[in-house]
N, C-alpha and C positions, 0 to 999 in steps of 0.2 A: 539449326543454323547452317549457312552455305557460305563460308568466307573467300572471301577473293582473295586474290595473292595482296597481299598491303605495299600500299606506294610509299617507298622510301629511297633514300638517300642513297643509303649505301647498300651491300650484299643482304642476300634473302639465303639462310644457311635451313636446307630440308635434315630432318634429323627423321629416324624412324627406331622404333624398338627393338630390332636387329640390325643398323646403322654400324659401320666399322669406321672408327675413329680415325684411321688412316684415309679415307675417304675425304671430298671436299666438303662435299655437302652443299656444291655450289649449282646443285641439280638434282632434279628425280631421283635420277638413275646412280645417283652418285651419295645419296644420304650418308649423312656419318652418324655417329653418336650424339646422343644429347648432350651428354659430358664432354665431349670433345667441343659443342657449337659453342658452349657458354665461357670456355677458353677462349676463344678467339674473338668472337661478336664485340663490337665498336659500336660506340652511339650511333646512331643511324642506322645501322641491321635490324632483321629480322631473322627470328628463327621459329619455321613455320614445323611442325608435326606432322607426323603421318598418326594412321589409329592407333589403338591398339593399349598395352600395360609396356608402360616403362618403370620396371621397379630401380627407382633412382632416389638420391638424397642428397641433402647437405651440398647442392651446388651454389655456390656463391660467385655474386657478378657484381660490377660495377658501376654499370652503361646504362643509357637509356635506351632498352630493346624493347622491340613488339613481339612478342608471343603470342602464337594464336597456329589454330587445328589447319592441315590444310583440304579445301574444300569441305565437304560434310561428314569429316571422318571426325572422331571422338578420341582425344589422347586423353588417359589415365593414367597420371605419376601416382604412382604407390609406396608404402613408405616400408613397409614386409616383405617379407622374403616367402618362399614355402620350403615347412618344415613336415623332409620325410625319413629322416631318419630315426625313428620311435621305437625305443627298447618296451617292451611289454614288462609290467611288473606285475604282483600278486595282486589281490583283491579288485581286479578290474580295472587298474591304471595302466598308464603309459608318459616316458619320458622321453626328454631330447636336452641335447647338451647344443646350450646355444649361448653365441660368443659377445653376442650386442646388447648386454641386458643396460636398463634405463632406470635406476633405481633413483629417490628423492625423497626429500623431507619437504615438510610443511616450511613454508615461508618465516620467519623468524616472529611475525606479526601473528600469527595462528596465536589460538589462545587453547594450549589442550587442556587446561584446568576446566573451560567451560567445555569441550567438546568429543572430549575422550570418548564417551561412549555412544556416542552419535558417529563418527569418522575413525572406522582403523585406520595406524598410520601405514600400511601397506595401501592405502587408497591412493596416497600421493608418488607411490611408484607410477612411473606413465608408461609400461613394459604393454602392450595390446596384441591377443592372440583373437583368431578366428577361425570357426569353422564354417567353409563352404561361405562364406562373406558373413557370418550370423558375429558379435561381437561376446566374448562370452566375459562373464566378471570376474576378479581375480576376488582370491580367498586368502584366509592364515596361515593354513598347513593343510597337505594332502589328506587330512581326516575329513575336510568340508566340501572333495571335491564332486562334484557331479554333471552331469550332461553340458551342464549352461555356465561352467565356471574353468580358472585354472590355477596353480599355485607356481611360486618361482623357490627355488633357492637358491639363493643370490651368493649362497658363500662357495656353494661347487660348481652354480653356473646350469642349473638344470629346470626347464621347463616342464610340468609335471601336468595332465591333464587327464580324465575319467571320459574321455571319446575312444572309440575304437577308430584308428587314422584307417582303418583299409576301406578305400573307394570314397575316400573326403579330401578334403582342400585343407590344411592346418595352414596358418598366414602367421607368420609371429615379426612385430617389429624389429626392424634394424636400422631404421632413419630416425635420425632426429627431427627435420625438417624436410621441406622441397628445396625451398627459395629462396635466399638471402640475400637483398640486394642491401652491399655493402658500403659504410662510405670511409672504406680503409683503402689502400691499395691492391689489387687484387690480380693475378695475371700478367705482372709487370705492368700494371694500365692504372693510372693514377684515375680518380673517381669523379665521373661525371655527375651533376645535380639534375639532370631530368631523369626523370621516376620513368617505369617501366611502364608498357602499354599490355596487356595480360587478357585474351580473351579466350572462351573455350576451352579449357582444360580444367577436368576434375583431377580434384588433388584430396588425396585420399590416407586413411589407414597412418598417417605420422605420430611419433611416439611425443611432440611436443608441441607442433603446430605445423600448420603447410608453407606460411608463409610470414618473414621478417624482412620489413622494409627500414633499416637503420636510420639514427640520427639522433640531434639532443635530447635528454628527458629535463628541464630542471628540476632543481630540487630545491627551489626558492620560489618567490613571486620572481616572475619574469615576462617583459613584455612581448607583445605578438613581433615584433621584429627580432628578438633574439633568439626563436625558435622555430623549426619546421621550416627550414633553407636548407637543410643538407639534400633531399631529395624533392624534387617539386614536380608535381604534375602528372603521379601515378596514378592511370584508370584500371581497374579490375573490371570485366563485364562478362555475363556467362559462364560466369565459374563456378564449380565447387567444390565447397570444403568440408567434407566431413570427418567425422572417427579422427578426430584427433584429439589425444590425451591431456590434454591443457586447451590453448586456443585453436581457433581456426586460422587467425593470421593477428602480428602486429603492427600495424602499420601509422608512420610515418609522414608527413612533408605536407605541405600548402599544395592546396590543390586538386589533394585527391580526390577521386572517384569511384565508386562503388555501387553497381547498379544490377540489377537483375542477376544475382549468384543466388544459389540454394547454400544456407549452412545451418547443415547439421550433424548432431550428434558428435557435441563438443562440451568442456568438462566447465570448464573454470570461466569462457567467455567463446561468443561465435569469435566476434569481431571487436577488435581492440585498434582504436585509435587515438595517439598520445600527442599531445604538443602539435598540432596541426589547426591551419588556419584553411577558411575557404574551402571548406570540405561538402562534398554531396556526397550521402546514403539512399539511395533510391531504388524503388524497387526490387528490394530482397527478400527472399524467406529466409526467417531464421528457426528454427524447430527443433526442440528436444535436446536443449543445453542442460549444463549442468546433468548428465548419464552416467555419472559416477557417484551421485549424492552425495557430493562433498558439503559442508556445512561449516559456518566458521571464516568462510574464504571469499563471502557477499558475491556471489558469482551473479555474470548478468548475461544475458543473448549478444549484447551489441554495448562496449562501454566505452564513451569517450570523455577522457580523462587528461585532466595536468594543462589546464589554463588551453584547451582550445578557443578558438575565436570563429562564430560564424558557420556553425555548423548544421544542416542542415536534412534531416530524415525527412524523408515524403515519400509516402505511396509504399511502407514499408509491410510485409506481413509477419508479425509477430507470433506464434502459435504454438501451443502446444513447451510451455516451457517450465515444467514445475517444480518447484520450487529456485528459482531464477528470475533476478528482475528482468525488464525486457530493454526500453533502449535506457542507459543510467550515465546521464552528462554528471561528474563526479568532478570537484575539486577545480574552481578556479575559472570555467568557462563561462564565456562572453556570448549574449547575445544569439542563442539559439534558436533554431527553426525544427515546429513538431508539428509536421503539417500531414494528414490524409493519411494516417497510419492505420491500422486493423491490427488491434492487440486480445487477442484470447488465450483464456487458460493458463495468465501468468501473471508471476508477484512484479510490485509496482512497477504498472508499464511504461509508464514517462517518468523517470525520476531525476528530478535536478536538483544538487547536494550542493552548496558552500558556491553557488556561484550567480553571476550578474546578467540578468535579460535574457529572457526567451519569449517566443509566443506558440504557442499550443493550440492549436486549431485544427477542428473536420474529423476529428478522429474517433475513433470507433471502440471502445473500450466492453469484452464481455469477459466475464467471470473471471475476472480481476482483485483477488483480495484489496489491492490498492490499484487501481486506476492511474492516478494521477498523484506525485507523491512530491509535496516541495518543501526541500528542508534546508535551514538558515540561508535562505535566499533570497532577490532584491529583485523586485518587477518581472514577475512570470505573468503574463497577460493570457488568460485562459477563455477559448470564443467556440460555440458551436460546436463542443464535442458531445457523444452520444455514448449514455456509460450504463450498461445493464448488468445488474447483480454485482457493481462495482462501485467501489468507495473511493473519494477525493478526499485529500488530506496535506492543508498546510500548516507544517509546524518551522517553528522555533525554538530553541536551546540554547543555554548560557557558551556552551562552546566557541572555545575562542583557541588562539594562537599558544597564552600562558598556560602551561603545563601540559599542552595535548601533544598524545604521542606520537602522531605526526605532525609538527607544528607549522610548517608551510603549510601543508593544507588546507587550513580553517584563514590562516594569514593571506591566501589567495584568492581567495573571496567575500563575500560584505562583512563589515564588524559586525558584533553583536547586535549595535543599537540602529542598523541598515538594515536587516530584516524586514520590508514591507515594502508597498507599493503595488502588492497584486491586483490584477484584476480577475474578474469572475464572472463572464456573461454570456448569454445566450445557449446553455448550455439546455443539454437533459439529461435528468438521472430518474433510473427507473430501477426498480427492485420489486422480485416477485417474494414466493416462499423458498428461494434457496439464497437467499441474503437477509441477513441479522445486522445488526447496528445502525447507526446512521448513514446516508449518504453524503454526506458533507462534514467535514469537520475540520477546527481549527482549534489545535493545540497549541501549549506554553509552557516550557519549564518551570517549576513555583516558585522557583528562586526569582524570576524575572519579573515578576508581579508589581513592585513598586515600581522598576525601573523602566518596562515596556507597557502601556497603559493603553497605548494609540492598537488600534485593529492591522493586522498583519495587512489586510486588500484596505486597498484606498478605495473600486469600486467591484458593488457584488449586485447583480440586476438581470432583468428579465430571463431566470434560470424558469425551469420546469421540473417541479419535484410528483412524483409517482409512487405510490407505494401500493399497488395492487391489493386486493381485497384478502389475499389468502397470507400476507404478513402479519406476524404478530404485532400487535402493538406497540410500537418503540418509537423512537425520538428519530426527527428527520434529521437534524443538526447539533455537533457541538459546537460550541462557543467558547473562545476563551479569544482575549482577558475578561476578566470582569470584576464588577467593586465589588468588595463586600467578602462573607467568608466562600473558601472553596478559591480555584482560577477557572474553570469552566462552568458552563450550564448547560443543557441538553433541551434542547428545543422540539415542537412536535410538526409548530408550519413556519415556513415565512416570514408570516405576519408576525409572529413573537420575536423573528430576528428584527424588523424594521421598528417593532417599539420597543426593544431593547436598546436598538442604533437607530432612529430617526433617517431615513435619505436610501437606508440599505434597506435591500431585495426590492425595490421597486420594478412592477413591471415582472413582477415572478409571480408563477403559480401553485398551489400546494392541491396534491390531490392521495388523499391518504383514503386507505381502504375502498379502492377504485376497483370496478368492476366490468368499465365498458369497453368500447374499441380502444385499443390501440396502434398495434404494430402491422403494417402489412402481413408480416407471418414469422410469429418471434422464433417460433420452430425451425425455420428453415432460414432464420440471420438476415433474412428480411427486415429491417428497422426503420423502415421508412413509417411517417403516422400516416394511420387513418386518417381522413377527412373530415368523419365526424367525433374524433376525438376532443376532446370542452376544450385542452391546452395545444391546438394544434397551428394557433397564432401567436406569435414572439412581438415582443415590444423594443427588441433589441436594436439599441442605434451604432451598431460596430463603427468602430474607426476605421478610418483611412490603413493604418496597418492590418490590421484583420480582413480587410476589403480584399488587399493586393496576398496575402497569403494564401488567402481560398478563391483565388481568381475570381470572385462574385461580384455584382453590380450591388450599390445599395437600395437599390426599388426591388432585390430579388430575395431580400433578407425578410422574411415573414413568417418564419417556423424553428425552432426550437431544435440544437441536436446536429446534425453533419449531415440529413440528407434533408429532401423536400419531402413536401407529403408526397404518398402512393395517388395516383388518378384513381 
């Protein structure tokens, strides 16, 4: 990228990573500090970077500024310092007494009865040491330590690691964060509500996250007008966030934007967005969450949470995230948009929890333990996704508001007996020999048997079911409810769901122990069909909504899945 100076109102403050804060900064030649710009800067500035590593943190602002690189140079805030002062010990170690340790317990909601021996609790220390940029793990005590690891102790304050430091780079945290924009007083400067403009800067190496954009959380049902007004109208674009010990950032307010960032190599979530209305996700990699194997702490790539309104992921690249869900609308959300996403190599990649309206289109789903995952939720309308060695799965559970121990949460989204209204169309699922089970399935709690009778989707139709020749023989579909004993049934086509339910899977296909063309080239994530594949015509009559999501004409809907056939 090559950015121009940006057109604003008021001063444009150059900061560079030898910048002297007595400096104006109101010029080239005059750069100050970055700690110094974010002192002064007023809604309407700009504070533009020169290249280079600014090892900085914990600066907090309150303004609506634009940040961004100047011309094609590349700022790096980093959140470490380098440690070189290492005393040599016996058996091949080496320490350093270091004064900014980050030590923490599991969240009071951890359950270590279930997970003690899956998650030490030195895992929730967020302390991060590197050698030569390589991230290494932290261990129990200096008996476990070796090349790729390091130890703390916390009670004398000493960094303990098995590298030899001569002619390497040791980095050990000292920031908590980069960025905090605040909605306290900050600088003598009472706090503006437009959100920051943020381009171009890798933000790196932080002990807790890069970036905190403040504002309300409730902690009730609360409508879209009583939250996500403290900061509005924060765009992120060109950024990234890596190596950070918890999140990559939290952010805040109506509005926001989030487009083209790389994040990765973050613990607990890429991207956290809470209480926000009017939100775009677009165009981001998320990769390689959850790099601590924490367990117990439902961690996700991208999670947007606590009664958003209108949220909307497109054109996202999910990958590479294991054991981590991928985007997880959690708790209370209205009306969300899962349009053109590319989700691989991660646990459930669309997953929408306790909340009202989305639609789910064009997306791309591979090797997916769960694909697409919709739990006690009310009208997800699911169109044209394309899901390989991946499982869909809508359930329902008695979970309600009484006695759950987050009890807003379940109260912030449909009651028990509002659970349904899905739709299920035009889709394709396909499964070779590295996928077991069904590819569709619709679970129920057994408690709810008598009192949910009615089918979770109102409509389920011209899907394409696939099960290539080298699967073992198993059930295309679970089914639940159902009369009789037992709540589910296990289905092998289709056609047994439509004469089980009259009206349902019309216009679908079942093709079990399939042997002929398919994909333009599965090997190389080519997923477009063949031509002459038997299911490579859809009887799909999309709505008007499904139309305007995948920009598509209705005379162009003829094929099953997110893409067209291959010519």
């Amino acid at each position: 990228m090559n950015y121009e100076l940006p057109q604003v109102d008021g001063s444009i403050y150059y900061v560079a990573p030898d910048g002297q804060a007595e400096q104006s900064g109101l010029s080239l030649d005059q750069a100050t500090s970055i700690e110094a710009a974010f002192e002064k800067a007023v809604t309407g500035d700009a504070i533009v970077l020169r290249g280079g590593t600014y090892r900085t943190g914990d600066l907090v602002f309150n303004q609506g500024l634009v940040i961004q690189p100047y011309a094609d140079e590349v700022p790096i805030l980093k959140g470490t310092a380098i440690a070189d002062e290492w005393e040599a010990l016996r058996d091949g170690l080496w320490r350093v007494k270091w004064e900014t340790l980050f030590p923490m317990k599991p969240q009071p909601w951890w359950r270590r009865h279930r997970e003690a021996a899956r998650t030490p609790m030195y895992r929730f220390n967020n302390d991060m040491v590197f050698v030569d940029g390589r991230m290494l793990r932290q261990v129990g005590w200096p008996g476990e330590l070796d090349e790729n690891s390091f130890y703390i102790d916390y009670e004398e304050g000493y960094v303990y690691t098995a590298t030899d430091p001569e002619g390497k780079t040791l980095e050990i945290t000292v920031f908590d964060n980069a960025l905090t924009r605040s909605t306290k007083e900050v600088h003598g400067m009472a706090p503006s509500t437009v959100g920051p403009q943020v381009r171009g800067i890798v933000f790196t190496q932080y002990a807790y996250r890069a970036i905190e954009i403040e504002g309300y959380d409730p902690e009730e049902v609360s409508p879209e007008s009583a939250h996500g007004k403290d900061v509005v109208g924060s765009v992120f674009e060109h950024c990234t966030f890596s190596y950070c010990s918890r999140v990559g950032g939290y952010f805040r307010g109506d509005g926001l934007v989030i487009r083209h960032c790389l994040v990765s190599h973050t613990s607990t979530e890429g991207l956290f967005i809470l209480s926000s209305n009017d939100v775009l996700i677009e165009r981001n990699i998320v990769t390689h969450n959850n790099m601590e194997k924490i367990t117990g702490y439902y961690v996700t790539a991208i999670k947007i949470f606590n009664q958003c309104y209108r949220v909307t992921c497109r054109e996202n690249l999910i990958i590479d995230n294991e054991d981590s869900s991928g985007i997880w609308y959690d708790v209370g959300n209205v009306d969300g948009l899962f349009v053109n996403n590319w989700i691989q190599n991660t646990d459930n990649g669309f997953f929408f929890e306790i909340s009202k309206g989305a639609v789910c289109a064009g997306n791309v789903f591979v090797d997916c333990p769960q694909a697409i995952f919709i739990l006690n939720s009310e009208r997800v309308r699911v169109y044209q996704n394309t899901m390989v060695n991946s499982t869909v799965t809508f359930e329902r559970t008695n979970r309600s508001a009484v006695g759950d121990h987050f009890d807003w949460h379940p109260a912030s989204g449909p009651g028990v007996e509002e659970r349904h209204s899905h739709v299920f169309m035009g889709n394709l699922l396909y499964a070779d020999d590295n996928h077991r089970g069904p590819l569709l399935k619709f679970r129920q709690s057994e408690v709810l048997k008598e009192l949910m009778t009615e089918p979770q989707v109102e409509r389920i139709e011209a899907n394409v079911y696939v099960q290539d020749g080298y699967v073992n023989d198993g059930p295309l579909i679970q089914w639940s409810p159902v009369s009789g004993e037992g709540n589910s049934v296990l289905l092998d086509t289709h056609e047994e769901l439509n004469a089980l339910i009259p009206g349902f899977a019309e216009g679908s296909q079942s093709f079990v122990g399939y042997n002929g063309s398919m994909f333009h080239g599965k090997e190389t994530l080519r997923f477009e069909l063949m031509p002459d594949f038997a299911g490579v015509r859809s009887q799909a009559d999309l709505p008007k909504e499904a139309l305007e999501a995948l920009s598509w004409k209705k005379r162009d809907v003829t094929f099953p899945g997110a893409f067209p056939p291959a010519d």
